[in-house]
N, C-alpha and C positions, 0 to 999 in steps of 0.2 A: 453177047447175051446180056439182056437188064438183068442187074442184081435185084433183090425185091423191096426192098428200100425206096429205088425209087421206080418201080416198076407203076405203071397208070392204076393196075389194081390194086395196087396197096395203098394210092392215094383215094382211088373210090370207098374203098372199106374200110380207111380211117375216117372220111365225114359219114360214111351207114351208121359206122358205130358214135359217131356224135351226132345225128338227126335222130337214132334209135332212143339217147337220151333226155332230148328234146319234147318228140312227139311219139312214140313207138308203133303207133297204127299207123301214121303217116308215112313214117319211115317203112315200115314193110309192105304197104302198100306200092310204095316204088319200089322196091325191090323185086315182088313179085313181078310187078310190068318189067325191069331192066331182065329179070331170069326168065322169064321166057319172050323174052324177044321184041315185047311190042314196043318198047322204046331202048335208044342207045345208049351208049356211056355217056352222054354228054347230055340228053337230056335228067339221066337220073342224077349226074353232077349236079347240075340247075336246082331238080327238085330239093335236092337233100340239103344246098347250099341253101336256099330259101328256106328251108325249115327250120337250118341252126341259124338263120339270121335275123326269121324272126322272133326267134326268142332272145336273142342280143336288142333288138327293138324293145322287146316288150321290158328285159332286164335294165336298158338305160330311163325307159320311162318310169320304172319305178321310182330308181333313185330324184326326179324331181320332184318327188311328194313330201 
């Protein structure tokens, strides 16, 4: 049996709750679609990964100002 540590849902619902910081309608926006079904673990990975990544985008282009 996975410990929950490193169980796949514990790695989904630590970047939820970092896309949730990010964008928080966007974030629960996939979440909605990942809980009922219309998309998998792997796309709502994607989405929430894109979400906190765009703000590391947007966080690095500040710093050239």
């Amino acid at each position: 049996m996975t410990s929950w540590p490193n169980h796949p849902l514990a790695m989904l619902t630590e970047l939820y709750v970092e896309a949730l910081l990010v964008d928080e309608d966007a974030a629960d926006q996939v979440w909605e679609a990942w809980d009922t079904g219309e998309i998998d673990d792997q796309v709502a990975w994607l989405a929430w990964w894109l979400i906190t990544s765009g703000n590391l985008a947007n966080s690095l282009l500040r710093l050239d100002r």
